[in-house]
C-alpha positions, 0 to 999 in steps of 0.5 A, spaced: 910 848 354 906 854 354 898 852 353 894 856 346 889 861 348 883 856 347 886 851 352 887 857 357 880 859 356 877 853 357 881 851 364 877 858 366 871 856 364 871 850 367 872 852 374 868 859 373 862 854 372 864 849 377 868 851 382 866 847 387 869 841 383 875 844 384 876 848 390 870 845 394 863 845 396 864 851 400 866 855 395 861 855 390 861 861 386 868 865 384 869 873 384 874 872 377 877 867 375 884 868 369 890 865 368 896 868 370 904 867 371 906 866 377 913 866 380 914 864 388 922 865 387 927 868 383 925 870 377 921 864 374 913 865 372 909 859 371 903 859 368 897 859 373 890 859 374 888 866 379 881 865 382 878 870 387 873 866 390 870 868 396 875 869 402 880 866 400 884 866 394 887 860 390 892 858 385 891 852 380 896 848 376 894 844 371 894 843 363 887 839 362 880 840 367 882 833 370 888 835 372 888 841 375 890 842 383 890 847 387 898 849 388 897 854 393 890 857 397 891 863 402 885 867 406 885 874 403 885 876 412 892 874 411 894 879 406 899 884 408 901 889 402 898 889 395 903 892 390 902 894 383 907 895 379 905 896 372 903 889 369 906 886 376 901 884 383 906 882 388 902 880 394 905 878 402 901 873 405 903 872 413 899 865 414 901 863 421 908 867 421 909 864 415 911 870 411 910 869 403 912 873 397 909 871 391 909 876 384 903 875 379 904 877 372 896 879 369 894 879 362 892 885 359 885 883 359 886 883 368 891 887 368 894 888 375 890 893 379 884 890 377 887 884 380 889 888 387 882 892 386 878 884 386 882 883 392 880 889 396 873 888 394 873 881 397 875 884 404 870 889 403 864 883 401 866 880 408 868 885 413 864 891 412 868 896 417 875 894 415 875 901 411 878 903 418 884 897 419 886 898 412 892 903 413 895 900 418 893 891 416 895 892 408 901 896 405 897 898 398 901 901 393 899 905 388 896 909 395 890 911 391 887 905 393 886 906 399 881 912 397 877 908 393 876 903 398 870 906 400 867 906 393 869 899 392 862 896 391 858 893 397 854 887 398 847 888 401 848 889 408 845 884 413 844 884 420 849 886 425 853 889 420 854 882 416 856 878 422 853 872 418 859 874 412 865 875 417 863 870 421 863 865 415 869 868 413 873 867 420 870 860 420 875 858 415 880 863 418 880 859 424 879 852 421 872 851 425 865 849 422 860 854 420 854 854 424 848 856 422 845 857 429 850 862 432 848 867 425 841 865 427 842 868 434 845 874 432 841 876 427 835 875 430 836 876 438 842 881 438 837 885 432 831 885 436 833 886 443 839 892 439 844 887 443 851 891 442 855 887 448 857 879 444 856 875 450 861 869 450 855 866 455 850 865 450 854 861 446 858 857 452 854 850 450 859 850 444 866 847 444 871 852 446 874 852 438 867 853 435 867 861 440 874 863 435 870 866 430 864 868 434 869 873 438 874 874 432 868 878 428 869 883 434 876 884 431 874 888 424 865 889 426 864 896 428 857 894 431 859 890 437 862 895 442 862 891 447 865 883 449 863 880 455 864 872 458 862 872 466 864 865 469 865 861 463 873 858 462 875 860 457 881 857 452 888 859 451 886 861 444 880 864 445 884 869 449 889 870 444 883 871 439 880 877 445 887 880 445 887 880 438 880 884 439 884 888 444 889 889 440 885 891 433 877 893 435 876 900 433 869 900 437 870 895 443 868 899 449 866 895 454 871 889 456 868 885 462 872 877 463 869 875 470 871 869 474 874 866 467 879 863 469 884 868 465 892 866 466 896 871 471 900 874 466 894 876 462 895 883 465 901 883 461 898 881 455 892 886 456 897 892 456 901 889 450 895 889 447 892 896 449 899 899 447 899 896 440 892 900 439 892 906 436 885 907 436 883 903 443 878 906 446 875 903 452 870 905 456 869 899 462 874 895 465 871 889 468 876 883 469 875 882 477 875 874 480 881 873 476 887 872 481 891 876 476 897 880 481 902 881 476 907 886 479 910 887 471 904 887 467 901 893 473 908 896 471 905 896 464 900 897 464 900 903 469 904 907 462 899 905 458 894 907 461 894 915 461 892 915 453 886 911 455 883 917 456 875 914 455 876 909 460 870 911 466 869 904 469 875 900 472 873 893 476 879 889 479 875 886 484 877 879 487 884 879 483 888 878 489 892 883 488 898 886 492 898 894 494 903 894 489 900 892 483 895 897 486 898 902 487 901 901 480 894 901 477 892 908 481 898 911 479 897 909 472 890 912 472 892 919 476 897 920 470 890 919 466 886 924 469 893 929 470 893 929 462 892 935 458 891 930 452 884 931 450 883 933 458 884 928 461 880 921 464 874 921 468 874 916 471 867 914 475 867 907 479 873 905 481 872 898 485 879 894 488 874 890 493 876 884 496 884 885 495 888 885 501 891 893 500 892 894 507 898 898 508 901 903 502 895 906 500 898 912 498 896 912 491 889 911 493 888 917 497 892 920 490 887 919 485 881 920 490 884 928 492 883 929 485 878 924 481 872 929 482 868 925 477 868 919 482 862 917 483 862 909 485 868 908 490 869 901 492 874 898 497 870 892 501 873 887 503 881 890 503 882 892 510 883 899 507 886 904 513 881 908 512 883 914 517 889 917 511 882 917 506 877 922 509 881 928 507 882 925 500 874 924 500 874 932 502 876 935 496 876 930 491 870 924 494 864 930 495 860 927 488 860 920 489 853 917 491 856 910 493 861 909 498 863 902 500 868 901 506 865 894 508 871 890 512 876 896 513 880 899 518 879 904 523 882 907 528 880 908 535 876 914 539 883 919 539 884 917 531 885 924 527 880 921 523 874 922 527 873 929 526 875 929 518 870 923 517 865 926 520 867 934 516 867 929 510 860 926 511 857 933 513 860 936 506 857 930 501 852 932 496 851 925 493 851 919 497 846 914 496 849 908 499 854 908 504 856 902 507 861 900 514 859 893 514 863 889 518 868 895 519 869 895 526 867 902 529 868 905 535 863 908 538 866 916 537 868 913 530 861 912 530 858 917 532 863 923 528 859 919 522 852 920 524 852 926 527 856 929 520 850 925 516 845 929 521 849 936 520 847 934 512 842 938 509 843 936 501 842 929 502 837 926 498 835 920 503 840 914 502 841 908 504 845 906 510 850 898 511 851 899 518 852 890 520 856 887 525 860 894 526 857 897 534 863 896 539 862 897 546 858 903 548 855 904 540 848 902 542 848 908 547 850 913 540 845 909 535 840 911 540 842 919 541 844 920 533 840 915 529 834 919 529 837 925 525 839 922 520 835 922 513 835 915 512 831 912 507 833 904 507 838 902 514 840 896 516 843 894 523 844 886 522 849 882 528 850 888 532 848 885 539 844 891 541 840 885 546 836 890 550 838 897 547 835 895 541 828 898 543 831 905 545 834 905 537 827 903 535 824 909 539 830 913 536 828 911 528 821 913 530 823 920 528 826 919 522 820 919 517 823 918 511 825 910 513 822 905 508 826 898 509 829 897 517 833 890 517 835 888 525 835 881 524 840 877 525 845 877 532 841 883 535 837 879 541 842 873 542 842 875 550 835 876 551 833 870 549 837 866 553 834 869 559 828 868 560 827 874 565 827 878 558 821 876 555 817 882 556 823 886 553 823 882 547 815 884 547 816 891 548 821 891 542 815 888 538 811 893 540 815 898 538 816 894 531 809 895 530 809 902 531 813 904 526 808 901 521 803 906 524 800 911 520 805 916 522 811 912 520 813 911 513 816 904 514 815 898 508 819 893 509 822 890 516 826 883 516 828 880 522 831 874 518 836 868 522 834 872 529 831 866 531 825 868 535 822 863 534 826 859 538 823 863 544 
């Protein structure tokens, strides 16, 4: 039985003056509110009450205001086509993958292109950015609505590109509370400090679920460019909601997820996401510390790679990782730079630290002999075959300013690599840091490399790690190179130099642009096991104090856990 038309107009009065009663305390206020029929299936329309209220949209049955209920509510999140067709709004909703059509027939006084328009305007209201996601969120017909997205009507605009109305408006998307102190952070801290990057840290002291709206706000806001969690675990739903992220953010460039306990097909997931992004622009790659060896997610990801052409900086350190799924990687990252699309990637670090790549390197040596914008190589830790990679170096590594090779492998004094690594070294024009800690280096080895710093005239002075890598007989090459090189900071820890020790001092007397000298450690267990050699190690703190005569430059020595005092 149909309702009179006052009947109708008291229905909507009521809940457009006191919706609260109806709807709940959170939706205090509505957008509209009018009476419709509406059929789920089939052709039979039902009277309805439509109301727009906040970010959600709602169906009420009901012929008098005490009997009135909601039928059926739905997030305008969830929406997947708006099509009018006359006096006829036809709305999918995907709710959870519960795929829904309902038809709506709008009275002349709402016809239904005011009702789609209502509906675009309440996305708006809480998503300010969506105005990019729209063509490819929302199938919208007639497509003339598309165009008059952006002249809908906007609210006042609040800090952080209205974080606090999108992140009230995924707190119910996601069925989590509201919490006013995480608006309060961001409004007030993050503006202040002009923070772009969310941190997953700052709001670790939560529960895991209230994190699901704070990282969705990234999906859909243009103002955070960057998401980062560094030693916190996260849930399995929070990483679904940063895939999400991944998978829709416009404006994500920077992705760092360290030691987050992130699961071994995440590498998978990851390139899925990145594949399914049109408009994915990452910069900062950083998921190091997870243990994330995954031939097929690598295998991936290496084909998705290449039209991720903005990518720069790309950790996987700690990852256990196979040489195979970094070859794949490499491979995928060789294929970006060798692009004509948009010319091509550049990558500028690259860090592979701390996994085992001892055998194929193959790709490795690839990338490098072309990655000319190389600024930052990191290979510490891998047992890396060094011997096959100075060549690579030479034409495509002369840029970089950090070479970390700590924990490598060379080979002995007869290695081909001997004399391309000091060609290399002598060809350089940016090092600032390089580093062989750990890296045992015979003594020709050695000294091809010194001498190749020595023979280099465009260096600045830079920063050279040479802990626990002297084998026999290096002491004796420290002593004769050692002081043609522009080192500005040097560090000669657990070399067992005992009594050589005082020739290598003598020896750094002549390089005027040190400033920091490290010697402790393991480099006089020998004399102060022998009695006899208590002048020595006088004569070595002699020399110690010389290099902070007037003449030298010296500002800082540590001579920590070398145990003089047991002496």
């Amino acid at each position: 039985m149909s309702m009179s038309r006052s009947t109708i107009q008291e229905l909507c009065d009521f809940v457009q003056h006191k919706p609260s009663q109806i709807l709940g305390n959170k939706f205090f206020d509505s957008r509209i509110v009018c009476q419709v029929d509406v059929a789920h299936k089939g052709d039979k329309y039902e009277p309805r009450i439509f109301i727009i209220s906040k970010f959600r949209i709602f169906l009420l049955m009901g012929k008098t205001t005490s009997s009135l209920k909601i039928e059926k509510s739905f997030h305008v999140l969830t929406i997947k086509a708006l099509q009018v067709d006359e006096e006829l709004l036809v709305i999918h909703i995907d709710d959870g993958g519960h795929k829904k059509k309902i038809s709506v027939k709008c009275p002349p006084a709402h016809p239904a292109i005011h009702l789609a328009r209502q509906c675009l305007s309440a996305i708006k209201h809480y998503f300010p950015d969506f105005g990019s996601h729209l063509p490819t969120s929302i199938d919208v017909t007639p497509p003339t609505l598309y165009t008059e997205f952006s002249s809908l009507p906007s609210a006042s605009p609040r800090p952080c590109h209205s974080f606090r109305r999108t992140y009230a408006a995924l707190c119910d998307f996601y069925d989590q509370p509201y919490r006013e102190e995480v608006s309060w952070d961001v409004e007030k801290i993050y503006t202040a400090n002009k923070l772009r990057d969310l941190k997953i840290d700052d709001f670790s002291h939560l529960l895991p679920k209230d994190l699901l709206p704070i990282v969705g706000v990234l999906q859909y806001s243009s103002y955070f460019t960057g998401l980062i969690c560094d030693g916190v675990r996260v849930s399995s739903e929070v990483i679904d909601v940063i895939l999400s992220v991944i998978r829709k953010s416009h404006s994500l460039k920077k992705l760092q997820l360290r030691s987050c306990a992130l699961p071994k097909d995440f590498v998978t997931l990851l390139a899925s996401a990145l594949h399914n992004n049109q408009n994915a622009c990452l910069e900062h790659l950083d998921i190091s510390r997870n243990p994330l060896d995954d031939k097929k997610g690598f295998t991936i990801l290496a084909s998705v790679l290449p039209r991720i052409v903005q990518l720069r900086y790309v950790n996987v350190a700690e990852c256990a990782l196979t040489d195979k799924s970094i070859n794949l990687l490499c491979t995928g990252l060789y294929n970006g730079m060798t692009s004509c699309k948009s010319g091509g990637m550049q990558i500028t670090e690259l860090i592979l630290s701390a996994n085992p790549i001892k055998d194929d390197i193959s790709s490795i040596i690839n990338l490098v002999s072309i990655c000319t914008s190389l600024r930052v190589l990191d290979l510490s830790d891998t047992g890396c075959h060094l011997d096959k990679l100075w060549n690579a170096l030479k034409f495509g590594g002369l840029q970089i300013e950090k070479l970390l090779l700590n924990g490598c492998t060379l080979g002995g004094k007869r290695s081909e690599g001997v004399q391309t690594a000091k060609e290399y070294f002598s060809m350089a024009v940016n090092l600032t840091h390089i580093s062989f800690n750990n890296t045992s280096m015979p003594s020709e080895y050695l000294k091809s490399v010194l001498l190749g710093l020595a023979a280099n005239q465009q260096l600045q002075p830079f920063r050279l790690d040479l802990d626990a890598t002297c084998e026999k007989g290096s002491a004796s090459v420290l002593d004769a190179c050692i002081g043609g090189i522009r080192c500005e900071t040097l560090s000669l820890r657990d070399n067992n130099l005992d009594a050589d020790l005082q020739g290598v001092l003598q020896s750094l007397m002549m390089v005027q642009c040190l400033r920091r000298l490290d010697i402790g450690g393991g480099n006089m267990n020998q004399l102060k096991k022998n009695n006899k050699q208590a002048h020595v190690i006088n004569k070595i703190l002699l020399d110690v104090v010389k290099l902070y005569s007037e003449e030298g430059c010296l500002e800082e020595l540590i001579l920590s856990e070398s145990r003089l005092e047991n002496k």
